[in-house]
N, C-alpha and C positions, 0 to 999 in steps of 0.2 A: 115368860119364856126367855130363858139366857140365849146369849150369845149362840151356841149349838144348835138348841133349837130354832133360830132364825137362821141361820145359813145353811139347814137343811131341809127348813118350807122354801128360803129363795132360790137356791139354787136345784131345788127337787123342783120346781115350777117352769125354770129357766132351763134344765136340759128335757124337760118332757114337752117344752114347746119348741126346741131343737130339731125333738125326734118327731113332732107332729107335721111339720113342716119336713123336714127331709122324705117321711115318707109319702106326704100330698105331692112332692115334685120330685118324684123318682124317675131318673133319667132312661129312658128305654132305646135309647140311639144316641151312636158316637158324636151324632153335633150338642144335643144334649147333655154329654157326659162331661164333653170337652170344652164345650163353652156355649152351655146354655140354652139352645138354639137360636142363638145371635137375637133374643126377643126378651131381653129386660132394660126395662127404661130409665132415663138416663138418671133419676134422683133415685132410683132403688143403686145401680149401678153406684154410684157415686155413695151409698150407703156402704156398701159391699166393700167398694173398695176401699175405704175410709177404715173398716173392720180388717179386713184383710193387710193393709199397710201399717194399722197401729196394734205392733206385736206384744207378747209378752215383754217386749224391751221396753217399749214408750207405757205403755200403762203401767206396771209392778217395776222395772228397774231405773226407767230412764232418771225419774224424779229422786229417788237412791243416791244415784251417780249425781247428780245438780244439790242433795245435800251434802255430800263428801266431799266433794271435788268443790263446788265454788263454781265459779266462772271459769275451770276450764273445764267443766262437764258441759260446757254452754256449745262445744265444738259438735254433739246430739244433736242440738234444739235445730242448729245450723246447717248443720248436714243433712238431716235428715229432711227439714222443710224445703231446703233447697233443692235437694234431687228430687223431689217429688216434681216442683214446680219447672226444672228441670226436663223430667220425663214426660209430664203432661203436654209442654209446650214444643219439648223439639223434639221428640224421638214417636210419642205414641199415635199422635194420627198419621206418619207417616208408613207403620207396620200394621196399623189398621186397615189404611189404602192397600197395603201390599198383600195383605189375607192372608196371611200363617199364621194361625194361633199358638203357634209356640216361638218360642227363639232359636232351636237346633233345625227348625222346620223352613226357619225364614236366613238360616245359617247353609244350610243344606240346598235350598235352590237358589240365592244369592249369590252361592259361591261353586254352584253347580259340581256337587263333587257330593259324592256318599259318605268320605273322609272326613271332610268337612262337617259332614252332619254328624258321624258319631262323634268326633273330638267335643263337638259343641253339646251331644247327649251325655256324655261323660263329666265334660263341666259342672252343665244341668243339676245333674244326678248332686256331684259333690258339693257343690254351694248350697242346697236345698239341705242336706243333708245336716250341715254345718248350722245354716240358722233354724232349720227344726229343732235340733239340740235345743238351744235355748228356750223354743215353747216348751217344749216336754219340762223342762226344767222349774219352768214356770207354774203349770201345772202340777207337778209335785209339791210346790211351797206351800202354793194356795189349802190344796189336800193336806199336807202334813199339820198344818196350825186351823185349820178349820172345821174339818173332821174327822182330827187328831188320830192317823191315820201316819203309817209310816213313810216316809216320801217315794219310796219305790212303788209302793201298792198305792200312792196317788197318783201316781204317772201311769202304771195300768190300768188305771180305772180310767184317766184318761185317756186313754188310747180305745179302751172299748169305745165309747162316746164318739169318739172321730171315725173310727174303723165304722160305726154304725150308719154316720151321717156320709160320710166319705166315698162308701163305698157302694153304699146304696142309691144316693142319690149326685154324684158326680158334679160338676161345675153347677149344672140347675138348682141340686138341694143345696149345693153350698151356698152360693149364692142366694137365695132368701133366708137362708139360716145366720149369715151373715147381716142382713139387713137385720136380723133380730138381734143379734151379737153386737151390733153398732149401739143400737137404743139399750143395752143393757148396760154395754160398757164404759159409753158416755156419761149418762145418768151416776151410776157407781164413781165415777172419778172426780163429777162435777158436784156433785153433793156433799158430800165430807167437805168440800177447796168452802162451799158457800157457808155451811157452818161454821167453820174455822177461820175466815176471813171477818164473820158478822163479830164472830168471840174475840175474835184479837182487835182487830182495829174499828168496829162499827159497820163497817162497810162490807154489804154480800158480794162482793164484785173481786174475787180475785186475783184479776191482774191488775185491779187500782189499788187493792187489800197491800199487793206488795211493796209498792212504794209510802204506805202511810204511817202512820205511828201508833202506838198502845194507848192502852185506857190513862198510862203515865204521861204519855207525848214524847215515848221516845220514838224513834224510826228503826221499824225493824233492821233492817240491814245495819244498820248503824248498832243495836243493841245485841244480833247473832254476830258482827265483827268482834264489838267487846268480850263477850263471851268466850269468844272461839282463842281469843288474846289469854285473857287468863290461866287459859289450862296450855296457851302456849304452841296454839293450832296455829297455821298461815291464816293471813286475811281472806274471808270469806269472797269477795268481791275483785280481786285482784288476780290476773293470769299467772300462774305459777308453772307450766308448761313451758316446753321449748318452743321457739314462736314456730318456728320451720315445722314442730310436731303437731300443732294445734292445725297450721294451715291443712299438712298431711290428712289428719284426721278428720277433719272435713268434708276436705276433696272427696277422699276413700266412699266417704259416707252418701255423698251427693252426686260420685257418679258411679259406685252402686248400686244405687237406686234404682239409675234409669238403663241396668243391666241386670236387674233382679226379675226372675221367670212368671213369679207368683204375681209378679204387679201387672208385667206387659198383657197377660192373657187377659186379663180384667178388659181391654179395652176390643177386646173381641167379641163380648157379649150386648155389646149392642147393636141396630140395624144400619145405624149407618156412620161416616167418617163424623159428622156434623154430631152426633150424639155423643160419639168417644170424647169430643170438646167436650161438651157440656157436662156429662159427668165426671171427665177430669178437674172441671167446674168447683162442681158441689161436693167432689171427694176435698178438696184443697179445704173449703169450707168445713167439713164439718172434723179433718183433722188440726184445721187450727184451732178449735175449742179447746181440746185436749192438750194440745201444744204448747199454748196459752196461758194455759193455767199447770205444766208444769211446776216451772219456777217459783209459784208460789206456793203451791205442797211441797215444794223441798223446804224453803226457809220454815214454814212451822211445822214440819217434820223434827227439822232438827235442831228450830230451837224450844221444842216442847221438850225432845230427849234431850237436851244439856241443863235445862231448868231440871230436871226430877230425876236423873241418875247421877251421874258423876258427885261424886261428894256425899253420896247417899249411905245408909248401911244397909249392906245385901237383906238380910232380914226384915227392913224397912222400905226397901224399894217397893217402885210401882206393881201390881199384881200381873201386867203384862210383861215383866222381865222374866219370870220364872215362868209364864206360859210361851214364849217364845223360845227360852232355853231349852224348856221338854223336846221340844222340834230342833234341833242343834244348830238354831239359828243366829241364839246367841249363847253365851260362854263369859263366865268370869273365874278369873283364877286367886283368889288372895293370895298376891307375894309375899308382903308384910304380916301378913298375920292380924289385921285388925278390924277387919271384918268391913272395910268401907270401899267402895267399887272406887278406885282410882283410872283417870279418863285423860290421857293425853296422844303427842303425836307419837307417838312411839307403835312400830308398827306390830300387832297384835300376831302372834302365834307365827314369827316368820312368814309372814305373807301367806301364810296357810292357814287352813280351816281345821275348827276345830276338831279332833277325836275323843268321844267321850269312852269312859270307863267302861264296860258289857253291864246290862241292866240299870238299874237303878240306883246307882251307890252316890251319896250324898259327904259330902265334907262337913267339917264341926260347923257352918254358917248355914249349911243348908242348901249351897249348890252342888250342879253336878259336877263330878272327880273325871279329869280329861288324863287321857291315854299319852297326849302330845301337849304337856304343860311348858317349851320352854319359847319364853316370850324377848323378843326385842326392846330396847327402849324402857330405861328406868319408870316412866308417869302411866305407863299404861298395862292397864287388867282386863281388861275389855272386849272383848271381840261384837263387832256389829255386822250381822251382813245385809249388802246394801241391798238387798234384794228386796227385805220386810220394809222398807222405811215407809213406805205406802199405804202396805196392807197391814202393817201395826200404829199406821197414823193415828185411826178413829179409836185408838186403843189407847194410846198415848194421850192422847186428847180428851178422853172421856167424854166422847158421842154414844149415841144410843144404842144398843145391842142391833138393831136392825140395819142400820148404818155400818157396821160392821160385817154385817153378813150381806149386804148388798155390796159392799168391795169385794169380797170374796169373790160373787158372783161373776163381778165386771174384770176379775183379774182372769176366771177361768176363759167368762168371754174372749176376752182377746189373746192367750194365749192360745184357744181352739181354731179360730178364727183365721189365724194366718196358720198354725198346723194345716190346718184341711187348704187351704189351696197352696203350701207348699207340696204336700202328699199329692196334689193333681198335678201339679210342674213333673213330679217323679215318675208318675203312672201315664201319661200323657208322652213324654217323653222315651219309656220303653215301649209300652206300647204303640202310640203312634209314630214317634221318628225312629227308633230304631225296629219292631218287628214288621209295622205295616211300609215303611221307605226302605230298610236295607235287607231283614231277615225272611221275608213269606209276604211280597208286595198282593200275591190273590188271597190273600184271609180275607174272611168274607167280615161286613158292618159286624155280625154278632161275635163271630169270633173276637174281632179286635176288641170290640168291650167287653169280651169273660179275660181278654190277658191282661184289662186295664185295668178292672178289678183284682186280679191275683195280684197285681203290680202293686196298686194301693197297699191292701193284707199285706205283702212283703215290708214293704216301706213303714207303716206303720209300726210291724215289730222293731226294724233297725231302726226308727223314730224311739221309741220308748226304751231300748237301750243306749241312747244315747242323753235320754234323759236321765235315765238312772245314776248313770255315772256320765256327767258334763265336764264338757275340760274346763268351765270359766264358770262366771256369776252372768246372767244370762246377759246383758247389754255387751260385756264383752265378747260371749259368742257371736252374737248378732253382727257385732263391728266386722268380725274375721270373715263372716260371708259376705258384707258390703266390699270387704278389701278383695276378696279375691272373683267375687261379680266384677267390679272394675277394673279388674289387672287381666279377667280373662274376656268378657261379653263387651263390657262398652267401645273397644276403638274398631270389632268386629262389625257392632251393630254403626255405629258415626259413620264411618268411614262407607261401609255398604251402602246408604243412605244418601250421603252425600258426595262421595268422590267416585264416576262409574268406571274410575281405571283400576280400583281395586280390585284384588284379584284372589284366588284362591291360596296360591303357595304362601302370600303375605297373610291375613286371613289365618289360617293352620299355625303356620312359623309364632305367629304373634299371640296368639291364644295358648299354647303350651308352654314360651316360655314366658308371658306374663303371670300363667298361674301357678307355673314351677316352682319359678323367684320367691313368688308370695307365700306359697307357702310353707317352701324352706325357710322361710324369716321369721314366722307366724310359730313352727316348729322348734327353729334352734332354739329363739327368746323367748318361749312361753312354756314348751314342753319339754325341753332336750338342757335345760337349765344355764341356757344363755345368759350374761348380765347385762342388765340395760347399761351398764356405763359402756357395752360393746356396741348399743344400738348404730349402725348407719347413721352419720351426719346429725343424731340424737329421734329419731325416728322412731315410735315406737309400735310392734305389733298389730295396735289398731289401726293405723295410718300407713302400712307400708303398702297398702293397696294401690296408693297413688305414683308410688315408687314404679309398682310391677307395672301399672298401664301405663307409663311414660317408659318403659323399656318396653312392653309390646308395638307401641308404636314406631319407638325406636326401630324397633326390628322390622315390623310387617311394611313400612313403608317402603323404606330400601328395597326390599324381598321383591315388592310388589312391582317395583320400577327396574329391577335387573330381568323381571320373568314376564312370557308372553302378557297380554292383556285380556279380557274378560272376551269372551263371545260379544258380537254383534248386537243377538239379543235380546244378553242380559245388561249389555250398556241402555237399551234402550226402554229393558224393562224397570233402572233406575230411574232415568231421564222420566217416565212416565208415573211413578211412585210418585214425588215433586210436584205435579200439575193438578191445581185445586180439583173437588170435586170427587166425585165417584162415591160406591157407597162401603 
């Protein structure tokens, strides 16, 4: 059985145990829908959210990004562990104690004002909106090279899947669907690192794998440095980043986190403050495996691909470069005319991706004839994108066809996995902070859960068109919704939390124009053909997130100290959030 055939027994196994589960725990009540019925325990919870937190970004792109980039892709590894830990420890048992299972919900009576709730439902909406993009996207690659399958019609296909599990079974079915999504995902990411570590250096231990040396006794990092020297690359190990961009992007990442919707709710679904701990716990755990072992599927990512491409003849290359190309994942163009894939820094296609020819049409070597041939940079023929480095590792490597289809699986996992509770942040929010708080406060329990279901179905299509056509390669999407969670939710949420003078007019002021800024920034330098030698102070896109929340602060503090002060009650119902205990 080839490759085909096993990623259509695993993953034919792994969505029918999706859908077995979603429909065993079909949600029939708004607490249910919305979270769970506050009755799953805290090492399922901490599965959950472990699946839910590690997106198509951290499984299919992050590791991409850490083999292109080097050490400053390392600004991921850092940001993203850190906000979690972050979230876990200062933000989530405190919104636990306060009982809104949303953020526009705990925005809305914090700041006591209906204003307030929609601005923070509108946020909601668009940050969700932004990093669902990148799962859909994810989901498309996975489809497109695995059951060769057009990338649009794999992002439909995924979209049924979620709409199925999504919409039927609400935070309840996601959440145990997730706990399965976790054990798939993980397994799929950790299996290929243990073979590949055992092959190159002896040792199945991946994060000791990446410090050791070859069967030669060279040390890898020392031997992908060499390498990467030859054709003329920067050192692999060394920051090449603006140091101010690196800190940015960070920040952006780390207190997005603990502003991000799909995460906070997680910590709703258990019964009491003392459990939201602990499965903040065990989610910490079992995303550092994955985390972990990163960095070392990027170094034998890519230096399996600099051993057996570059210098190669197209004709002669590995058999997964012409099955990645069919997918327009990768692209080579002969400049020269001599039929050998030439591999340096030169950046590939203008910064853009490739367009191939309409159908099938092949050039005198045998690749496919691209619509957008003209390339930058004399050394490079090349296009990679960072998206496959992952999911064409066991491919590159020549691991077993089953191994191969079990990534596949683990890439769909986790790009499903945070879809569906991004899709609940969206349906959760129109239906319950905006129709049941501001638009029709008497819709009855049923009611509200046929318009959170319409709401999912809505979102989901505008989900799947956004995967279709994505503005970025997914970690980069990803980053823009960390930047603009942070520029708009974190000094909202801090500040409500801990300072009870905070006040409504700061609160509003601070949330529109931290997320204005950001994503005018996001817009001129990414969309609107900005040049980065124009960046802000050398800032770039992903990282001006931390920009916009250091101006909402700016602003909401002032605002808040010129304008009356909070009610009585709600200073005291801060003051009482704070005081251990309660459930």
């Amino acid at each position: 059985m080839g490759v085909q055939g096993w990623t259509f027994l695993i993953i034919g196994l792994t969505f029918a145990l999706y859908i077995v589960i979603a429909i065993a725990s079909r949600a029939r009540s708004t607490g249910e829908f919305y979270v769970a019925g506050k009755g799953v325990s805290p090492l399922a919870n901490g599965m959950a959210t472990a699946a839910d937190w590690m997106s198509a970004a951290s499984f299919i792109s992050m590791a991409g990004i850490i083999a292109f980039a080097g050490m400053d892709g390392s600004v991921y590894l850092m940001g993203w562990t850190g906000g979690y830990v972050l979230l876990a420890l200062l933000l989530a048992p405190y919104l636990r104690k306060f009982g809104k299972f949303t953020v526009p919900d705990f925005i809305g009576d914090r700041y006591y004002s209906q204003l307030a709730r929609i601005v923070a439902v509108l946020c909601a909406i668009f940050v969700s909106f932004t990093y669902i993009a990148g799962q859909m996207r994810g989901v498309g690659v996975v489809f497109s090279r695995f059951l060769e399958v057009n990338i649009d019609l794999g992002v439909v296909i995924g979209m049924g899947l979620v709409f199925f599990y999504a919409v039927l079974g609400g935070m309840k079915g996601i959440t145990y669907t997730q706990v399965a999504q976790y054990c798939v995902l993980i397994f799929a990411y950790t299996i290929p690192a243990f073979f590949l570590a055992f092959m190159v250096t002896g040792n199945p231990i991946p994060q000791v794998a990446l410090g050791g040396t070859d069967a030669e006794g060279a040390g890898l990092l020392a031997k992908l440095n060499g390498m990467l020297a030859d054709l003329g690359f920067e050192s692999y190990t060394d920051y090449h980043k603006h140091p101010l961009d690196v800190v940015c992007i960070t920040a952006a990442l780390m207190l997005g986190t603990a502003g991000l919707p799909h995460v906070i709710i997680r910590f709703f679904t258990v019964k009491r403050v003392k459990d939201a701990r602990t499965s903040a716990g065990w989610a910490l755990l079992f995303i550092a495996i994955l985390y972990t072992t990163a960095p070392a599927i990027a170094v034998f990512a890519r230096t399996n691909m600099l051993e057996t491409v570059p210098g190669a003849r197209y004709a002669e290359a590995p058999g997964w470069v012409g099955t990645w190309e069919d997918t327009g994942l990768i692209s080579w163009r002969d400049r020269n005319g001599d039929g050998v894939i030439q591999h340096g820094p030169g950046p590939s296609f203008a910064g853009k991706k490739p367009v191939f020819e309409p159908g099938d049409a092949r050039g005198e070597h045998g690749e496919r004839l691209l619509a957008n041939p003209v390339l930058e940079g004399e050394g490079n023929e090349l296009y990679v994108d960072r998206d496959i480095m992952v999911l064409a590792n066991p491919e590159i490597s020549g691991l077993p066809d089953w191994v191969i289809a079990l990534v596949a699986a683990g890439g769909l996992a986790a790009a499903l996995s945070t879809a569906a509770g991004l899709l609940m942040v969206i349906s959760s929010a129109v239906s319950h902070d905006l129709v049941k708080k501001v638009v029709a406060p008497g819709i009855s329990d049923r009611g509200e859960l046929r318009v959170a279901r319409i709401a999912a179905a809505a979102a989901i299509i505008c989900a799947g068109l956004l995967g279709i056509w994505p503005p970025d390669y997914v970690a980069a999407v990803v980053a823009f919704a960390f930047g603009l969670a942070a520029s708009s939710f974190f000094p909202a949420i801090f500040l409500g939390i801990f300072w009870k003078r905070f006040n409504m007019p700061g609160a509003i002021t601070g949330m529109l124009c931290g997320i204005g800024f950001t994503t005018w920034y996001i817009l001129e330098f990414k969309f609107l053909g900005g040049s980065s030698d124009d960046w802000w102070l050398g800032i770039s896109p992903e990282g001006i997130g931390t920009l916009g929340m250091l101006i909402n602060f700016a602003i909401a503090i002032p605002v808040a100290l010129l304008t009356a002060p909070p009610p009585d009650s709600v200073q005291r119902m801060v003051e009482d959030i704070r005081v251990p205990g309660g459930d």
